[in-house]
N, C-alpha and C positions, 0 to 999 in steps of 0.2 A: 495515361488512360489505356486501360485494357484494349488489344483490339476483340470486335464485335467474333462469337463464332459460328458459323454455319450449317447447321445439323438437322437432319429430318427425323432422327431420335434422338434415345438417349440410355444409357448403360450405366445403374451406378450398384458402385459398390453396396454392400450391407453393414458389417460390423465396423467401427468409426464414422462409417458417414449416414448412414440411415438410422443406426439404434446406437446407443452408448452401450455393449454389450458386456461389458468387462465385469459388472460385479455377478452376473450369470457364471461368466468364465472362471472369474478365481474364486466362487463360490465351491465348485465343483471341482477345482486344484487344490482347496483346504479340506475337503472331503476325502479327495483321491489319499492326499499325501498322509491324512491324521490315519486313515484306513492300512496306507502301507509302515505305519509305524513311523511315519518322515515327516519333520517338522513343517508346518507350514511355511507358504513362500508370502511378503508382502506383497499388497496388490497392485502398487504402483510396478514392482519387478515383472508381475505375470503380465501386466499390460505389456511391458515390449517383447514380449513372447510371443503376439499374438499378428496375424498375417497370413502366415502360410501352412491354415488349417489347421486341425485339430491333433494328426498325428503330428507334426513338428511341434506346437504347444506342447503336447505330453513328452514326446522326447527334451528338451528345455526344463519342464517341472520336474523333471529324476535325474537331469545334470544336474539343477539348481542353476542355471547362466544360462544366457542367449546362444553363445556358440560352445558350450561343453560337448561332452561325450559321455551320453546315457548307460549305463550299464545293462547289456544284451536282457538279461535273465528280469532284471527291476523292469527295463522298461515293457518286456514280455505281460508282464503279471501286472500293471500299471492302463495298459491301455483299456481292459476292457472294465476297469474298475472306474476310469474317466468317464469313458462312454455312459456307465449306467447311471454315475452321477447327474453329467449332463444331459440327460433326458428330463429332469428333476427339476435342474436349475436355466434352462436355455432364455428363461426369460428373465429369472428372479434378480428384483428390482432393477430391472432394464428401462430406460427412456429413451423416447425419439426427441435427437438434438433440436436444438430452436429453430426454425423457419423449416424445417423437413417437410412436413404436410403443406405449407402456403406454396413450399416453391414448385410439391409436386402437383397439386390445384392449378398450380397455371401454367405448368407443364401441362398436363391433361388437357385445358382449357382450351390449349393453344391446337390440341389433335397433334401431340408428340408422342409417338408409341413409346414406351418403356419397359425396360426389362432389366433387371437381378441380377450382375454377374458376380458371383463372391465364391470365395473359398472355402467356405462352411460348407462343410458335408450338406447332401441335400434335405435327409429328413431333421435336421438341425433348423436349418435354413428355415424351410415351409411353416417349422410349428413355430419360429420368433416373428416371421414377417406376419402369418395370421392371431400372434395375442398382440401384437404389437397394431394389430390395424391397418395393417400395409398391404395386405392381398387383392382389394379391389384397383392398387394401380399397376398393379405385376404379374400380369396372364405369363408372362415369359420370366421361366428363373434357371438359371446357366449356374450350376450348384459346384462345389469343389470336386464331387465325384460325376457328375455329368458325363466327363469324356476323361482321358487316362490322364490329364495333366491339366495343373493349375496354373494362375495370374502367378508370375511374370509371363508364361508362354500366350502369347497372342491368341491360341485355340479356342478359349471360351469367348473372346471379344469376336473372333471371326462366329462361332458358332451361335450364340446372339445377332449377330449379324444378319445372318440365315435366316431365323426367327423370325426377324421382324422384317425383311426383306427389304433391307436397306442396304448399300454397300458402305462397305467401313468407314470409309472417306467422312460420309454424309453421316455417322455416329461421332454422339459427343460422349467420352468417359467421363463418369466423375466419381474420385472417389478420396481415400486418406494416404496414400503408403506410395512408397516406391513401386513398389508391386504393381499397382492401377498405373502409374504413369510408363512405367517399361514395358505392358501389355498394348496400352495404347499407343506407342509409340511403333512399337514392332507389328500393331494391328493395319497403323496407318489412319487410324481416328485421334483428332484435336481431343486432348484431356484438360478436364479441371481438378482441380485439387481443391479439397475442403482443408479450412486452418487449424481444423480441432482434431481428433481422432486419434489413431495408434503411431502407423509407420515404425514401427519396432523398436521406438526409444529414438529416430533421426526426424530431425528438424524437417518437416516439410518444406521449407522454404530452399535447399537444397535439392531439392526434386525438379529434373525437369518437365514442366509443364506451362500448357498455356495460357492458365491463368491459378489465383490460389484465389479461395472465396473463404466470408465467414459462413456461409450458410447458403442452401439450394437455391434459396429466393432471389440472391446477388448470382448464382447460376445461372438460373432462369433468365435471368435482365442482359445474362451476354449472349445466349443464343439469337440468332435471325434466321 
């Protein structure tokens, strides 16, 4: 049995644990790349590409692999051709995973503040959490350009933190990837890990954290 966790908020991620964001994403990698003359990529490959923001994605989709080496001049001419795509597609057929809105109702319920820490650039960020319907539980959103550095660095979880005027401790993470658990770890906030999501093609159950859930709802049920 899970032990119980202790938190007077809560911090979760966006893309794998609040919205299924991927066919937004590689909707706008078959555009970028049919654009630059570059065959398109599978969508299950762009999935593990996806983590650590929008310029690491684009560098990844002109190597073609997760850890390649983009070419200076393509990826030059590639980024802002993403960008304009993905203003197009940030939601297109995007879903919010199963129990998402139950678990954050009684999160709310309970008087849990909450706030957005992800690595989606922020006017990225703003336009998917408000088509997606998620704006009225998220006054606080800690965006991938927010401050000079993203999750894995502990900065946005401290800077959230501030936010809601809770100390780290007393913040619970919850999100999909490595990334959310090494933030949280180095922030000094208990993390949960959702079972579905991205984490870059690695098995979340290699992740340390302390607990994995299928859904918010089983989240919610371990807070005290």
């Amino acid at each position: 049995m899970t032990t119980p966790i202790t938190a007077r908020a809560v911090l979760i991620d966006l893309d794998g644990t609040l919205v299924d964001s991927i066919p937004g994403l590689s909707e706008a990698a078959r555009r970028t790349l049919v654009e630059l003359g570059m065959q398109p990529l599978p969508q299950a490959l762009v999935e593990t590409f996806v983590g650590k923001g929008i310029g690491r994605l684009v560098e990844r989709l002109v190597a073609g692999s997760r850890d390649g080496v983009p070419d200076p001049a393509l990826l030059a001419r590639a980024m802002p051709v993403y960008e304009r795509h993905y203003l197009d597609t940030v939601s297109w057929e995007c879903q919010l995973y199963p129990g998402v809105l139950e678990g954050l109702d009684a999160m709310r319920a309970r008087g849990l503040p909450l706030a957005c820490v992800t690595n989606k650039a922020g006017r990225y960020a703003q336009v998917l959490i408000e088509r997606m319907g998620l704006a009225p539980y998220f006054p606080v959103l800690v965006a991938g350009d927010t401050l000079p550095v993203k999750k894995p660095d502990p900065a946005p979880l401290l800077h959230g933190a501030g936010l809601l005027g809770v100390p780290p401790a007393e913040l619970l993470m919850i999100g999909d990837s490595l990334n959310d658990a090494l933030a949280a770890r180095r922030a000094g906030c208990p993390v949960v890990c959702v079972s579905y999501g991205y984490n870059e093609g690695v098995d979340i159950r290699t992740v340390d954290a302390d607990a994995i859930v299928d859904s918010l709802v089983e989240a919610e049920r371990l807070i005290r």
